[in-house]
N, C-alpha and C positions, 0 to 999 in steps of 0.2 A: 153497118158495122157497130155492134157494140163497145165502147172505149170504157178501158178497166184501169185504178188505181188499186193496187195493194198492197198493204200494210202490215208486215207480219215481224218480229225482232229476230226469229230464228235467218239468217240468210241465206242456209242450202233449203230451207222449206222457201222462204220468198221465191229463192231462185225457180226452184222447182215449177212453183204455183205460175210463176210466170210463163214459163215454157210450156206446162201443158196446156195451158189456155190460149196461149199464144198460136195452136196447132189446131185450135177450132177457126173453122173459115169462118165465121160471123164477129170472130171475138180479136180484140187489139188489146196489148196491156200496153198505158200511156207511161204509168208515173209509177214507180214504186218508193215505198213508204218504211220507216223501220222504226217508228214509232206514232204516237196519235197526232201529237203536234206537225211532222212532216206529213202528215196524211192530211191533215185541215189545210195545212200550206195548197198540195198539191192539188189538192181537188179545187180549192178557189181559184188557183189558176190556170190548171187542166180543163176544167167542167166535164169530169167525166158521165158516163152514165150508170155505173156500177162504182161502188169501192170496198172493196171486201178486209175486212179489219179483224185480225187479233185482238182479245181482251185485254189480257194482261202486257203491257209492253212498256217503255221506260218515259219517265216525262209525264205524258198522258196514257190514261187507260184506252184501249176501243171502244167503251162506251162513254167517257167524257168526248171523245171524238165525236162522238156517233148524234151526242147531243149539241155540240156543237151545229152541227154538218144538215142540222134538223131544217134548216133555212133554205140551202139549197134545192136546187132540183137532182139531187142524186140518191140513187139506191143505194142504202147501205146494207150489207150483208156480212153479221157477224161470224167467223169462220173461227171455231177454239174447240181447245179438249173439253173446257169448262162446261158440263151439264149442268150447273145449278142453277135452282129457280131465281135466288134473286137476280141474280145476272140477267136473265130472261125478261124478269119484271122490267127492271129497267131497260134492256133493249127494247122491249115494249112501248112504255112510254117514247124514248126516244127516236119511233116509229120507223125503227130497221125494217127491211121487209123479210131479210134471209135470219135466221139462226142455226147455222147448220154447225156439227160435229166434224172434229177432223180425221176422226176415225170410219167415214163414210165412203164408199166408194170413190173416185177421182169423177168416172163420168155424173156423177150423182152433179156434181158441185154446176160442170156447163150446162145441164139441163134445167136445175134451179134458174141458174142466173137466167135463161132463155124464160122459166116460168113468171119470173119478176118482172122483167122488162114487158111481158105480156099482161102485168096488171096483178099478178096472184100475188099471195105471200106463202113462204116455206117455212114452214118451222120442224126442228129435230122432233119425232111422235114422242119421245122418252122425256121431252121437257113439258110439252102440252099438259101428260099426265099429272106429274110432279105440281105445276103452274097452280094446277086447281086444289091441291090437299093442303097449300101452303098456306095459314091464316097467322095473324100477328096474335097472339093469347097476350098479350099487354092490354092495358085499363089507357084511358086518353092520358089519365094522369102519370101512370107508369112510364107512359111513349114520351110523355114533356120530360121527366127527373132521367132516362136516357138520354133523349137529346144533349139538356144541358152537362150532364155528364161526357159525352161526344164532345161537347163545345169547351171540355176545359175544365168545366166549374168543379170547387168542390164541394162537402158535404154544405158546411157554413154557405158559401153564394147561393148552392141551389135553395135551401133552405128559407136564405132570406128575398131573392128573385117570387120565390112560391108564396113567401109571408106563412109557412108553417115550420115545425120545429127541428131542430138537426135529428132527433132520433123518429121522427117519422120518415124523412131521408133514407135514412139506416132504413128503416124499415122496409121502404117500397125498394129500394137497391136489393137488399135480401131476396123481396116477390122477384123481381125483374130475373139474378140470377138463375134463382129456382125454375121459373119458367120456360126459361130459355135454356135451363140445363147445361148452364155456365160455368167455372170458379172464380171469374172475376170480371171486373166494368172491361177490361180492353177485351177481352173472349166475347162480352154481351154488345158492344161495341160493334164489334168485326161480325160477331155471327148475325145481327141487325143489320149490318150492310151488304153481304152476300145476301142476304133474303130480299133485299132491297124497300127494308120496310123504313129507311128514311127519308123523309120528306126531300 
C-alpha cells in the first residue's frame, strides 16, 4: 500500500485529491496538509511514502517544504498550476521526484505516483523544454549587487560592502534592470526568484 500526505490550501481541491486517490486499491491518503509547515509536521510523524505538495501556500511554500523534507526518506511530488522554470529549478535541486501540472488528467497523477515509487522521476514535458532555454544573462558581479540588493542593502552599503563607488551601483542596478527587462529592484528581485537563479 502506498501511504500519501497532501498538501494543498485550496480545501475542496485537498478534499477531492484525497478521495480520488483514496479509490485506487494500492493507495491510502494518511495525513492531509493545508500548508508547507503542516506538511513537514505530518510527514515526520506519518513517514509516508509519497507527499504530494502545492507551491504556493501560506506560512511555507511547497518548495521550502519540499527542501526541508530532502532528509527524509519520502517522495515528494510537486502538484500546481505553476509552469515556470524557476520553480522547477528549485524543485530540482530540492530532489522532488514528481513535477506535475494540475491541469493533467486525474488518472495521470496515480500512475506517476506508481511510476515514482518504481524508481522513475515524472516531470510535466512543457517545463523540461522551458528548464533548458533559461540561463541567467547577469555578470557574477551583477548576481552579487542583486543579492545584496534582495538582502536589504542600499546603494551606499552595497557600494561600500564591494569597496567601489555609489554610481557604479547605479550603474550595474541600471544593467541588471535592463537585462532582466524589469522597471525596478523588487520586479528584478521576484523575477530572479521565479527563475530560481538565487543561490
Amino acid at each position: 500500500m502506498i501511504r500519501i500526505v497532501i498538501a494543498e490550501d485550496q480545501r475542496m481541491l485537498l478534499g477531492a485529491l484525497g478521495s480520488l486517490l483514496n479509490l485506487e486499491e494500492d493507495m491510502e491518503v494518511i495525513g492531509k496538509a493545508s500548508n508547507g509547515e503542516e506538511a513537514v509536521t505530518l510527514v515526520q510523524r506519518l513517514l509516508p511514502d509519497v507527499c504530494i505538495m502545492d507551491i504556493e501556500m501560506p506560512g511555507k511554500t511547497g518548495l521550502e517544504a519540499a527542501e526541508e523534507l530532502q532528509q527524509l526518506n519520502c517522495k515528494v511530488i510537486i502538484l500546481t498550476t505553476f509552469s515556470r522554470s524557476g520553480y522547477f529549478q528549485r524543485a530540482l535541486k530540492a530532489g522532488v521526484k514528481g513535477y506535475l501540472l494540475k491541469d493533467s488528467p486525474s488518472e495521470e497523477l496515480a500512475s506517476s505516483i506508481r511510476s515514482i515509487m518504481a524508481g522513475k522521476r515524472i516531470y510535466a514535458p512543457e517545463l523540461m523544454d522551458d528548464a533548458y532555454n533559461q540561463e541567467n544573462p547577469l555578470t557574477e558581479r551583477e548576481k552579487e549587487v542583486l543579492e545584496l540588493v534582495a538582502d536589504g542593502k542600499n546603494t551606499n552599503e552595497i557600494a561600500d560592502q564591494l569597496s567601489i563607488k555609489t554610481g557604479t551601483v547605479r550603474n550595474y542596478i541600471s544593467a541588471i534592470l535592463d537585462k532582466l527587462e524589469v522597471k525596478n529592484r523588487i520586479e528584478a528581485i521576484t523575477h530572479s526568484k521565479e527563475k530560481g537563479w538565487f543561490k
